[in-house]
N, C-alpha and C positions, 0 to 999 in steps of 0.2 A: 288772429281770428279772421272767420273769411267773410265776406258781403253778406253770407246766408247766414252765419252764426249772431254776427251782429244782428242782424235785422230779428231774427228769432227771438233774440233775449230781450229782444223790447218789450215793456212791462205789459203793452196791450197782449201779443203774445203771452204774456205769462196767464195775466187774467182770462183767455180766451185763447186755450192754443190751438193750434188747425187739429182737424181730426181725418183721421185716416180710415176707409171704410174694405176690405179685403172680404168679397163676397167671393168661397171658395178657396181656403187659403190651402190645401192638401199641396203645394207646391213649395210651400215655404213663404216668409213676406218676402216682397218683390225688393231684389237690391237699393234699386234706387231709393229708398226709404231710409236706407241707412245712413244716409248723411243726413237726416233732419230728425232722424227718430226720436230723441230724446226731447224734444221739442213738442210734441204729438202725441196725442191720446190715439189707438188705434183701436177700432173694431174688429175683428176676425171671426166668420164662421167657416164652420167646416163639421160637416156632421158624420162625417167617416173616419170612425175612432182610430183605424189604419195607418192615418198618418200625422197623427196628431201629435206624435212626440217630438216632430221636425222642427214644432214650435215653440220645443220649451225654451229654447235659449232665445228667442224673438223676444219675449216676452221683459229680458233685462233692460233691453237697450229704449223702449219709449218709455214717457212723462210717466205714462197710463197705458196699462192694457186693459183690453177687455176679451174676451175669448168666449165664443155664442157656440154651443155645439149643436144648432140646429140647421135647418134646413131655410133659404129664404125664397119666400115664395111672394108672387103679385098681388095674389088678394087673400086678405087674412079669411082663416079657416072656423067656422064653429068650433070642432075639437083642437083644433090648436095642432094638426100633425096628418105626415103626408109620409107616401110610401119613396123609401128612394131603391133603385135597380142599383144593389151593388155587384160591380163586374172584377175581373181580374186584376187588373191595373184601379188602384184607388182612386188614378189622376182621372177614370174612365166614369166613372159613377154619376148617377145623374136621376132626376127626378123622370126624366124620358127616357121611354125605351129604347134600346138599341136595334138600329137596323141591320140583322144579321145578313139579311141576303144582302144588302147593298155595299155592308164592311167587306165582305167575302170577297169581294175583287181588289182588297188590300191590303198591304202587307201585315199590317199592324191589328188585322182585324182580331186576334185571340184574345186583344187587349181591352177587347167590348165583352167579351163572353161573361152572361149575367153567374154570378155563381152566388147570389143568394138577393131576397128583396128586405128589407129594414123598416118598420114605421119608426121616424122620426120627430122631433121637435119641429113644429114647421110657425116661421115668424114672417110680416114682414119688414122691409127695411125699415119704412117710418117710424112702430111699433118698438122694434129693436132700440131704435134711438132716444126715441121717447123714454123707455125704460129704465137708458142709463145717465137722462137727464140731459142727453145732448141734442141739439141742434142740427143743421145743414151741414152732410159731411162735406171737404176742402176736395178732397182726392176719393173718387171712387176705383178700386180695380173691378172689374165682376169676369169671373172663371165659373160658371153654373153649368157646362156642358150644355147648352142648347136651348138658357132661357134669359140671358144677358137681357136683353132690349126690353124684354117685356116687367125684369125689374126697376129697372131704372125707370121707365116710364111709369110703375105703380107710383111712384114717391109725388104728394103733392106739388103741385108747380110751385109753392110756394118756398119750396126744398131744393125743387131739383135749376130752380134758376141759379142758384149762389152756389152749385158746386163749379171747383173752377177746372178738373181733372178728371175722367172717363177713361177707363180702359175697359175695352170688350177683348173676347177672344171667342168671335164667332165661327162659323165652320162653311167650308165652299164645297162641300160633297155632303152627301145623304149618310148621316151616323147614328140621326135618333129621329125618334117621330114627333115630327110635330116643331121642330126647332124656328129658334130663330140665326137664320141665315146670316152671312157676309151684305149680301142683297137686300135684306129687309133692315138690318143696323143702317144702311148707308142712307137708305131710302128715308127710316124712323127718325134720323138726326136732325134732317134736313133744315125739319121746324124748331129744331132745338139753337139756341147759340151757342153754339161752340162750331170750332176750326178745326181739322183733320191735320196734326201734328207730328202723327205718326203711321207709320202702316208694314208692317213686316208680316211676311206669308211664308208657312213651314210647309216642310214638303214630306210627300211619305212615296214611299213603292209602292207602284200599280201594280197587282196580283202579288199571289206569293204560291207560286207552280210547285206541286206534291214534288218532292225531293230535294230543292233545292238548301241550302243550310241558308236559314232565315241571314244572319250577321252578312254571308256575301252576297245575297239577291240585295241587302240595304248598299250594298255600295255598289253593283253592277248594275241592278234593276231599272227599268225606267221609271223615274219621280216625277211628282204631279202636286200641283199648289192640294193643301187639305184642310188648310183652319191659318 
């Protein structure tokens, strides 16, 4: 048994296990979760039915699942629901619009293309937790396309001090309106306690020139930092 499983099965853990919070889960839950899942009540939304079957086997391996198929937004809503821009790519979807002329000098831009709008269930985080009786989540991921910072910071201080884990996955070029930036996460944290632990930057093809076959402009093209 390793240092993690020990410590896990101690009975505080049993009576109060960590919770796991996955804002935009359309990617799957994040690996690393796998070695403590069973240990963990996990939250997950994802309100783009699309890709929601990636989840059914997530769903064996924690304490506790729970699975939100709504939308999570900053400030709770009168009617309780918000339109989301579904585009081509599910992983693309998002409460903000997408900036076509600005995608359009890259490669990947077809992956924005709106091909229909959705009103959705829209909660938020607090609210959410509240509802399934839980507490300060341990581990936040947030994957919301362009509005990471501004949920986390919805969450009362009184919540957002005891989470002990943050993952954004902000954006360094112009993809939706209105976003919240690489720039303004870094800027936003400053006042927060937490330490910058990790930082990996993905890259994409700058243009994608009428004729070329999209698969080799990705591997010849010139790259540029994008999220």
């Amino acid at each position: 048994m390793s240092m993690i499983d020990r410590v896990l099965a101690e009975p505080e853990f049993g009576e109060a296990p960590p919770v796991l919070v996955d804002v935009g889960a359309a990617g799957g839950i994040p690996s690393v979760w796998r070695r403590i899942a069973r240990y963990c009540v996990v939250v997950a939304f994802e309100p783009d039915a699309r890709t929601t079957a990636s989840l059914t086997k997530a769903q064996q391996a924690f304490r506790r699942w729970v699975f939100v198929p709504a939308i999570v937004v900053a400030e709770s809503r009168p009617h309780a629901t918000t339109e989301i821009h579904l585009t081509r790519s599910p992983y693309c979807s998002s409460t903000l619009p997408p900036l076509a002329d600005a995608l359009a000098k890259w490669e990947f831009a077809p992956l924005f293309e709106v091909v229909g709008r959705q009103s959705c269930p829209a909660i938020t985080l607090a609210e959410a937790l509240n509802d399934q009786g839980l507490g300060a989540p341990d581990w936040i991921k947030l994957d919301t396309q362009g509005t990471d910072l501004r949920i986390l910071k919805s969450m009362p201080e009184v919540l957002r001090r005891r989470v002990l884990q943050v993952e954004f996955e902000p954006g360094l070029i112009d993809a939706y309106g209105g976003e919240d930036t690489l720039a303004q996460v870094l800027v936003g944290m400053r006042n927060e306690p937490f330490w910058l632990s990790g930082f990996e930057v993905q890259q994409t093809a700058r243009a994608r020139p009428a004729g070329f076959d999209a698969a080799w402009y990705r591997r010849l093209g010139p790259a540029a930092p994008g999220w």
